[in-house]
C-alpha positions in Angstrom: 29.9 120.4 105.0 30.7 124.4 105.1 30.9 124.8 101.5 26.6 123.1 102.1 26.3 124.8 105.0 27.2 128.2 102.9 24.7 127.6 100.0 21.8 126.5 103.0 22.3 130.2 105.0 22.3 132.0 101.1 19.3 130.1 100.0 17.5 131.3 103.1 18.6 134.3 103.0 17.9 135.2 99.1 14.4 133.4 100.2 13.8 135.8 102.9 15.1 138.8 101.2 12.5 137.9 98.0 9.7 136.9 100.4 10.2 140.7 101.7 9.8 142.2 98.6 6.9 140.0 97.6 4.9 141.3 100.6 5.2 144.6 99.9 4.4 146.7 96.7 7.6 148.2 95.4 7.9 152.2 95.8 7.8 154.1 93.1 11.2 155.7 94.3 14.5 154.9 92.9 16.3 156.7 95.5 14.9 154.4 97.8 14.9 151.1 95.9 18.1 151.6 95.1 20.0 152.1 98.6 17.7 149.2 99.7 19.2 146.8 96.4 22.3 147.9 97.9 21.5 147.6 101.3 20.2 143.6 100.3 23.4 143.4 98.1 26.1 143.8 100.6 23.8 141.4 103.5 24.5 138.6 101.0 27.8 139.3 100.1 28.6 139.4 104.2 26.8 137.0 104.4 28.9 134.7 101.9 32.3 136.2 103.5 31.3 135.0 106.7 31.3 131.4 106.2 34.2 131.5 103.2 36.3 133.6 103.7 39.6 132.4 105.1 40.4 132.5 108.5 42.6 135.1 109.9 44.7 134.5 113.0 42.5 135.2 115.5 39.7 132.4 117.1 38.1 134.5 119.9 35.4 135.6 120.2 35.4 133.5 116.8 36.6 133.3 113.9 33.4 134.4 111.8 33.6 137.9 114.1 37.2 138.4 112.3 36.1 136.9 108.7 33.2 139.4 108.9 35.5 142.3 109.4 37.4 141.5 106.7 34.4 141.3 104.4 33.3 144.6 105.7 36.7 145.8 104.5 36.6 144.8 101.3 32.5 146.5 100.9 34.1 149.7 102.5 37.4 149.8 99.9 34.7 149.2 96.9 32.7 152.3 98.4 36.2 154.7 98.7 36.5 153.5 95.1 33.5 155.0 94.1 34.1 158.2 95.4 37.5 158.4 94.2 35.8 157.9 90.9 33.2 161.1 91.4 33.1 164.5 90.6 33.8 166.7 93.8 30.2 167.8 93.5 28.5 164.3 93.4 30.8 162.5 95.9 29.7 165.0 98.3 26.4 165.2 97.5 26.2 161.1 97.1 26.8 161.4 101.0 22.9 162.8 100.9 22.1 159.4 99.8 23.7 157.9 103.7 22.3 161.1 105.8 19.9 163.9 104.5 22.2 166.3 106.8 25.5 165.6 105.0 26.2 167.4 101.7 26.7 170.7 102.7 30.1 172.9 104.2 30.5 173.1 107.7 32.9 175.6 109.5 35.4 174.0 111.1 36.3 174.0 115.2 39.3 175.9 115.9 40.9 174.7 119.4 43.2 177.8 119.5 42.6 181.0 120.5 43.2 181.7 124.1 45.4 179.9 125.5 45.6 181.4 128.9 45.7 178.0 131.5 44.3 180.7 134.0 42.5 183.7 132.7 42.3 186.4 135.3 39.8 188.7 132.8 37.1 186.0 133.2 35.8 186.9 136.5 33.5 184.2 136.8 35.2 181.3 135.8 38.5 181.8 135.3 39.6 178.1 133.9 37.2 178.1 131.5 39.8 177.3 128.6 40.2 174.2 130.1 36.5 172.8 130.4 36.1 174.5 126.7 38.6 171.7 125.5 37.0 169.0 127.6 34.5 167.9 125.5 34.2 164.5 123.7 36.8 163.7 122.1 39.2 163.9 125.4 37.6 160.0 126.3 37.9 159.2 122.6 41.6 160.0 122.8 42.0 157.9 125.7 40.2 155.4 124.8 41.6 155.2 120.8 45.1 155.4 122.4 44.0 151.9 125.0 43.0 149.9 121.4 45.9 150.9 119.9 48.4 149.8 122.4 46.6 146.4 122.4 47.1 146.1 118.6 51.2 147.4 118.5 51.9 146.1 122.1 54.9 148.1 122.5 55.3 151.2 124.8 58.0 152.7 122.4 56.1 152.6 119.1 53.0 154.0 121.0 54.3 157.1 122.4 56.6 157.5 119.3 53.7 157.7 117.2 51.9 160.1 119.6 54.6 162.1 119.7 54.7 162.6 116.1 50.8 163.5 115.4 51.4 166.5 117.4 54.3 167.6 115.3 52.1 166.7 112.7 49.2 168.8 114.3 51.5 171.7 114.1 52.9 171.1 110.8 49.5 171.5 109.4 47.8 174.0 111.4 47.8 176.2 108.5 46.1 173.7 106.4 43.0 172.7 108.9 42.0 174.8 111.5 41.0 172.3 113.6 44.6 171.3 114.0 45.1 174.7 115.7 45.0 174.1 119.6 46.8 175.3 122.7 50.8 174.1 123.8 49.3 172.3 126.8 46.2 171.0 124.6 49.0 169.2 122.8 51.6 168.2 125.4 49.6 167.9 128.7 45.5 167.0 127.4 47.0 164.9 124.9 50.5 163.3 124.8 50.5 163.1 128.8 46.6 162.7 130.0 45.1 161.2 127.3 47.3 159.2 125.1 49.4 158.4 128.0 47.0 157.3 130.0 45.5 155.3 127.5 48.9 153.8 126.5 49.6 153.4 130.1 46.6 151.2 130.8 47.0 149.3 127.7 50.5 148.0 128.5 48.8 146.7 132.0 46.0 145.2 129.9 48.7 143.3 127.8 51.1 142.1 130.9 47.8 140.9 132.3 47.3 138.7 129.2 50.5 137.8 128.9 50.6 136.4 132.4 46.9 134.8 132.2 47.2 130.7 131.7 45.1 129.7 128.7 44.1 126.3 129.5 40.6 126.2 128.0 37.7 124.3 128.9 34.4 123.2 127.1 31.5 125.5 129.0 29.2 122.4 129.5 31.8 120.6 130.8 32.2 123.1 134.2 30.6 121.7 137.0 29.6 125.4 138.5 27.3 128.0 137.2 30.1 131.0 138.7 32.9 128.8 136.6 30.4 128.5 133.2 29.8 132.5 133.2 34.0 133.3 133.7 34.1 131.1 130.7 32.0 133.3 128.6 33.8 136.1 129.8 37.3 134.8 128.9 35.5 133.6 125.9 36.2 137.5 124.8 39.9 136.9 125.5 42.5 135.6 123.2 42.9 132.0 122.8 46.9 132.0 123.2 49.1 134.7 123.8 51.9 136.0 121.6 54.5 138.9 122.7 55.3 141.7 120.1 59.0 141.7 120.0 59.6 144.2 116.9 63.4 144.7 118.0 63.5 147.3 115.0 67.3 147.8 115.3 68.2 144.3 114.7 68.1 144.6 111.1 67.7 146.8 108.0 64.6 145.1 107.3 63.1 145.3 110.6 63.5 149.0 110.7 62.1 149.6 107.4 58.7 147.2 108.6 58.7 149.5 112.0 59.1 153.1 110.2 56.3 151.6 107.5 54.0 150.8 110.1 54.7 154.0 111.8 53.9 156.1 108.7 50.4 154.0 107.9 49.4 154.7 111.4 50.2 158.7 111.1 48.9 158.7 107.4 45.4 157.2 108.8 45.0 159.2 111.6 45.4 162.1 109.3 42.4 161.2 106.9 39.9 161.1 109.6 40.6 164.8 110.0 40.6 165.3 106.2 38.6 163.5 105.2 35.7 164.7 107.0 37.3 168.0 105.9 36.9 167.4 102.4 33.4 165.5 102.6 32.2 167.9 104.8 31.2 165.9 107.7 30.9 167.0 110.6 33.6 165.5 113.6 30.6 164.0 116.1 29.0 162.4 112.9 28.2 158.8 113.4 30.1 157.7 110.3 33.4 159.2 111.6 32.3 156.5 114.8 31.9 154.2 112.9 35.1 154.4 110.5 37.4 154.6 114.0 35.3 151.3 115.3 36.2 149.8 111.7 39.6 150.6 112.1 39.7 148.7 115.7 38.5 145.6 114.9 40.1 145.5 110.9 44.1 147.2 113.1 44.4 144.3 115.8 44.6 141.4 113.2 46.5 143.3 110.4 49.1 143.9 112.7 49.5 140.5 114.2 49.6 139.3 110.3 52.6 141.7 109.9 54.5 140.6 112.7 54.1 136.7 112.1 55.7 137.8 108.5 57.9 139.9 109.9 58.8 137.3 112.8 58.6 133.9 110.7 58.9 134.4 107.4 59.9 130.9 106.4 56.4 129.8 107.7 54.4 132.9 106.8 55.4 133.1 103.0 53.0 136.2 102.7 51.9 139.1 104.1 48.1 138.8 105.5 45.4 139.5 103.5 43.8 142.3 106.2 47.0 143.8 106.5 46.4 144.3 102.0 43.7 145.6 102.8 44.3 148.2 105.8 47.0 149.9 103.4 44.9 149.7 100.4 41.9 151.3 102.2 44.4 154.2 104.0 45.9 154.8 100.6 42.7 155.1 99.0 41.3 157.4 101.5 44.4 159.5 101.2 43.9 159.4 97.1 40.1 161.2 97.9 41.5 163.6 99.8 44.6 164.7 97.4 41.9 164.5 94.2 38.6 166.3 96.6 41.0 169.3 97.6 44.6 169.9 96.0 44.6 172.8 97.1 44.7 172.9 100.6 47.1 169.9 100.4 49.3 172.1 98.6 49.4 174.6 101.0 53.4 175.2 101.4 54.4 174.7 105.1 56.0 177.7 106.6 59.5 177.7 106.5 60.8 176.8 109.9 58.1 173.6 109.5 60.4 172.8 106.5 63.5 173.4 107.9 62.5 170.9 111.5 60.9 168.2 109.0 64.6 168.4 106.7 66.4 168.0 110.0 64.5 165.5 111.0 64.6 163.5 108.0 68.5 164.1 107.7 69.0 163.0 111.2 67.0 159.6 110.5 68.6 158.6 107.4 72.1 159.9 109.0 71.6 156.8 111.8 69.7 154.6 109.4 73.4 154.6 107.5 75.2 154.7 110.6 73.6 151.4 112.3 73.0 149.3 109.3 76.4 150.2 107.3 79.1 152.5 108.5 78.7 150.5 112.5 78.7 146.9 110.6 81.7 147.9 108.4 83.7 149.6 111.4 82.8 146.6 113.7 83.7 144.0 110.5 87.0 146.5 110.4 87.8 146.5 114.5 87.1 142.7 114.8 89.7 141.8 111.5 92.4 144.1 113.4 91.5 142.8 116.9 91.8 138.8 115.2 95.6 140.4 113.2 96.1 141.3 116.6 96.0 138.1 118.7 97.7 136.2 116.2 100.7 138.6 115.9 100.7 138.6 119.9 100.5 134.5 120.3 103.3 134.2 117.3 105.4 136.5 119.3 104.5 134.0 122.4 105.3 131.4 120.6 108.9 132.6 119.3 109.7 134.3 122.9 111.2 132.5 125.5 110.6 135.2 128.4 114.2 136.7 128.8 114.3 138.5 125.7 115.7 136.1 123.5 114.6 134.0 121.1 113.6 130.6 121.5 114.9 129.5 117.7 118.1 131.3 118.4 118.9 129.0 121.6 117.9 126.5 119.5 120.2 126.7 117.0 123.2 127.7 119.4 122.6 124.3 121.2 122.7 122.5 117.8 125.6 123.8 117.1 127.5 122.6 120.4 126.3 119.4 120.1 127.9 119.4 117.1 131.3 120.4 117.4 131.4 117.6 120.6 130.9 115.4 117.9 
């Protein structure tokens, strides 16, 4: 029935699509036919994904909301791979082809400067720095960090990671300027404000859900029109509720899953700043919207696929197929960026960045070794001696009789009375 229902929406669909064509007389403009042969292309590829593509494992809203994402994924990884493929020149100017306005070097925002929290010089508004770095992206912080704590579900692994851009941020200040910003820009707008607000508010978004009973109902079996609408709206909810447990010291492989996730999180929040850096777009464009909106809806089921492998391997043989394709796409992106501009990749890091990034590295691997190896063997090492112990001390129970002397000894002594009276 799906596999005809399928071939029914792509007849009508090829039908419609040639029916448009037919009605009009083709432009003499192969700029413009072919972005609309594309355009038609990728409708009927979505719209194929939509009813074939396997199911992830989310249901809610439904499960053709999720299978579409995924086929977006795979349309968006074939376009990074034809950029990758350009010339500098023509991948930047094949962005013309998208938006007329793209295609040519824009300066970029640098959030430094003064940093003066209270700037007596201004006489007429002396916390201007402040409303100066109150602009747009302050609710996008918040609200990016909100989605993001609903995908990982842990508080740890959230602020860890937010923690870490902003050493990143000033690791790399000297590569992008707009990584340049004020001490409390960093600490107080972002880690403490923004992202912990946001962070904050996701974690009470999740015990809510985790406390919510999911006892679901057909809609046109609720008597009441009140009950019928709060089922559309918890229609938008999940359909059962699973706890992220990552418990990333309980094993070598466990860590190793929680430091990779960690790393594709950083590595992708990098490439939105370069690569609108390196395709020269600017940072309120709509496409750099609409990648983080991608990125939303594609994170939140990757990351439940990788902890049902993590968690259950026996039952999930294989890692998820959008959780392929996240780390494809992120490693792709960072593959434009290293071939659009080497150079300012290879920008060396000032020497005290070096030396914190060694120590930090150093201190990582030091515990890493210590937990998983040197603690196991010295525990494996205490609990042999403790064991040697308990069986020396219940032999010496056994042969002591309490007043210092031997039990065996008195043993024999009394043998030997008996007998000589015999």
């Amino acid at each position: 029935f799906r596999r005809a229902h399928t071939l029914t929406v792509l007849f009508i669909l090829t039908c419609a699509l040639g029916y448009v064509t037919l009605l009009e007389e083709t432009p003499q403009d192969t700029a413009y036919n072919t972005k609309r042969g594309i355009v038609a292309s990728i409708l009927v590829f979505l719209c194929f994904g939509v009813t074939q593509a396997k199911d992830g494992p989310f249901s809610r809203p439904h499960p053709a909301y999720w299978r579409f994402w995924l086929c977006v994924s795979v349309v968006y990884e074939l376009f990074l791979i034809f950029i990758l493929f350009q010339t500098v020149q023509d991948g930047r100017q094949f962005m013309k082809y998208i938006d007329p306005h793209l295609g040519v070097p824009l300066p970029e925002r640098d959030y430094g400067g003064n940093c003066l929290i209270y700037d007596p010089g201004n006489g007429t508004d002396p916390f201007h720095n402040i409303w100066d770095k109150l602009d747009g992206f302050v609710p996008a912080h918040f609200f990016g960090w909100y989605l993001k704590t609903l995908m990982i579900r842990d508080w740890w692994m959230c602020m860890i990671i937010s923690v870490m851009f902003e050493f990143l941020e000033y690791s790399l200040e000297h590569q992008l300027p707009n990584f340049s910003e004020c001490w409390w820009d960093h600490w107080i707008m972002d880690v403490i404000l923004c992202n912990g607000l946001g962070i904050y508010c996701g974690m009470k978004t999740l015990s809510w859900l985790s406390l919510k009973t999911y006892k679901w109902q057909g809609l046109w079996n609720i008597p009441t029109y009140k009950g019928k609408m709060k089922r559309i709206v918890f229609q938008f909810t999940p359909y059962s509720w699973v706890k992220f447990e990552w418990k990333p010291a309980s094993s070598l492989r466990r860590w190793l899953a929680v430091c990779g996730i960690i790393f594709v999180f950083l590595l992708a929040e990098l490439n939105t700043f370069y690569l609108k850096f390196v395709l020269w777009m600017p940072p309120e464009h709509y496409l750099v919207l609409l990648r983080l909106v991608f990125f939303v809806n594609v994170g939140g089921v990757a990351m439940r696929e990788i902890y049902d492998f993590m968690d259950d391997p026996k039952f999930h043989k294989k890692l998820g197929q959008q959780a392929w394709l996240v780390a494809a796409i992120t490693a792709t992106e960072f593959l434009i960026v290293v071939k659009y501009d080497p150079y300012t990749l290879t920008l060396s890091l000032p020497f005290y960045i070096t030396q914190c990034w060694i120590l930090g590295i150093i201190l990582v691997l030091t515990w890493t070794a210590w937990r998983f190896f040197i603690r196991d063997i010295t525990l494996r090492y205490k609990e042999i001696r403790r064991q040697k112990q308990e069986h020396r001390h219940e032999k010496d129970k056994c042969l002591s009789n309490g007043d210092g002397h031997s039990a065996l000894l008195d043993e024999a002594n009394g043998n030997k009375l008996r007998e000589r009276k015999l």
